[in-house]
N, C-alpha and C positions, 0 to 999 in steps of 0.2 A: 844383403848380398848385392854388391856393383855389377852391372853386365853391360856391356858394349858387342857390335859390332858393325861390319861395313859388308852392305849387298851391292850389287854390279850398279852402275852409276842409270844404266837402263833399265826402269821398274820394268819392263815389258819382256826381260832379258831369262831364258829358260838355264844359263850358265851355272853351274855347283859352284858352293865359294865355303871355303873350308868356314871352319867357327873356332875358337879359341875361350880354354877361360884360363885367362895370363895368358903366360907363354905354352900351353898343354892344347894342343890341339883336342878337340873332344869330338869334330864329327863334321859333317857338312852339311849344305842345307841347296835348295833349287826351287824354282817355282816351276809351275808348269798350267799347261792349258787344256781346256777340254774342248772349247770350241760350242761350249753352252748359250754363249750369247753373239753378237753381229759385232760387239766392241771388247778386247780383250782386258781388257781395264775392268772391266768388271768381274773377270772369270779366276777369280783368288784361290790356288790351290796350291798347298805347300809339302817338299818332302822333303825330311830329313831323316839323316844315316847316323848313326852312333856308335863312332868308331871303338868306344870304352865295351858294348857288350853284345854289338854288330846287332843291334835291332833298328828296323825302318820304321819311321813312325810319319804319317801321311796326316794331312790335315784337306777332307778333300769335299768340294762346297759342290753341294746337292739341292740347293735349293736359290736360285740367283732373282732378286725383283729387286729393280730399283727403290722403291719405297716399302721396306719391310720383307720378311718375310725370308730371310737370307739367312741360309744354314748350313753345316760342314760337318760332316763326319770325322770324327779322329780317329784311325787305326794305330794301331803297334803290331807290326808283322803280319796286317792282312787280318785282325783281329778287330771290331768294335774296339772301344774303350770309353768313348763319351761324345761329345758334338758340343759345336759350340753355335751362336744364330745372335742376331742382332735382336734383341727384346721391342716388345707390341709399344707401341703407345706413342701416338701425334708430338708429346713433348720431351720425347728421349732424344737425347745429346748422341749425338754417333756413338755408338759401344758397342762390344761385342761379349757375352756373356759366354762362359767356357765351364761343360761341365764335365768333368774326368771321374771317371770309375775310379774312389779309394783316394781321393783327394776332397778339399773344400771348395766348392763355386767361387771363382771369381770372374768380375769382368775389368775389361781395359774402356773407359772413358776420357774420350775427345775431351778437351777445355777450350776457349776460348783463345789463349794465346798459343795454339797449335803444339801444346805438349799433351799427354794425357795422365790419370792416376787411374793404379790398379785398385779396386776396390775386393773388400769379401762381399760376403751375403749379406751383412748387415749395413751394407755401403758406408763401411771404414776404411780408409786410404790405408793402404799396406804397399804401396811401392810407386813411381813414376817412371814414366817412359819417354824419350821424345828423340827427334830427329836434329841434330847437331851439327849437321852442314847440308848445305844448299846445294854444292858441287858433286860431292858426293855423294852415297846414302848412308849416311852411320847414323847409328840410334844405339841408345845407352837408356841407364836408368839404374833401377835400384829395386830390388824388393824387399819383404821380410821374411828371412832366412826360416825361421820359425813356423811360420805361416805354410809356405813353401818347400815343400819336398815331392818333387817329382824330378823327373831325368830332363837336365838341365838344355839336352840340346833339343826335347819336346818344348820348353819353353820357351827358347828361342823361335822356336817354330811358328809359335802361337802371336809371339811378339809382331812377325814378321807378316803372317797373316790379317794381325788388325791394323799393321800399319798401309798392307796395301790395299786393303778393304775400305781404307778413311781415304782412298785417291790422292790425299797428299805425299805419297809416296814418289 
């Protein structure tokens, strides 16, 4: 499965921006702030709407430290459903690890040339991600379909939150 899409050109920006897969609109997405820390750049929290079956799904970070220790709650309608947090250990590459009630753990990992791969459990590449213009914010990539079933504009959601958790946003 191909995914793209284009966030407001200011990572700092709380503006809804519709989501699309093709031409079908499927839902919207927003960031927003909580005012957790002095620089908002680091305050990554994500909501998205789902126009296909009008469920909210929130991705909302509960745990803020620049060096580790950074975590996020996932809801669906005000409901738990999993968290996702950057993993312990001095030699991890920026990643965020995502675990979903009724799905398989994957995480999104940073590389070197500023694209990243989605990995499973067993840290096998099942999809990539990266950001594809400068001027603007589009990020695209790929996953495996297979692999992958959940509500596709939670994934957007999750996409959008590790890319503005990696600051290169």
């Amino acid at each position: 499965m191909n995914f793209s899409y284009t966030a407001p050109t200011i990572a700092r920006s709380t503006d809804s921006f519709s989501i699309y897969d093709g031409q079908a609109k499927i839902g919207s997405m927003e960031r927003f702030f909580t005012k957790q820390t002095r620089n908002p750049i680091y305050d990554v929290n994500i909501r998205t709407y789902d126009d296909r079956n009008q469920d909210t799904y929130t991705i909302s970070q509960k745990k803020i430290k620049l060096l580790g220790e950074t975590k996020w709650e996932i809801l669906k309608n005000d409901q738990t459903i999993g968290e996702a947090e950057y993993p312990k250990g001095f030699f991890k590459a920026h990643q965020v690890v995502v675990y979903l009630e009724g799905h398989p753990t994957f995480t999104f990992k940073i590389q070197m040339d500023r694209t990243a791969v989605i990995l499973d459990k067993k840290e096998e590449q099942i999809g990539s991600t990266e950001r594809t213009t400068n001027i603007q914010h589009t990020y695209e990539g790929e996953v495996d379909g297979h692999f992958f079933q959940m509500p596709l504009i939670l994934f957007y959601g999750l996409v959008h939150t590790f890319w503005c958790s990696s600051n290169l946003s």
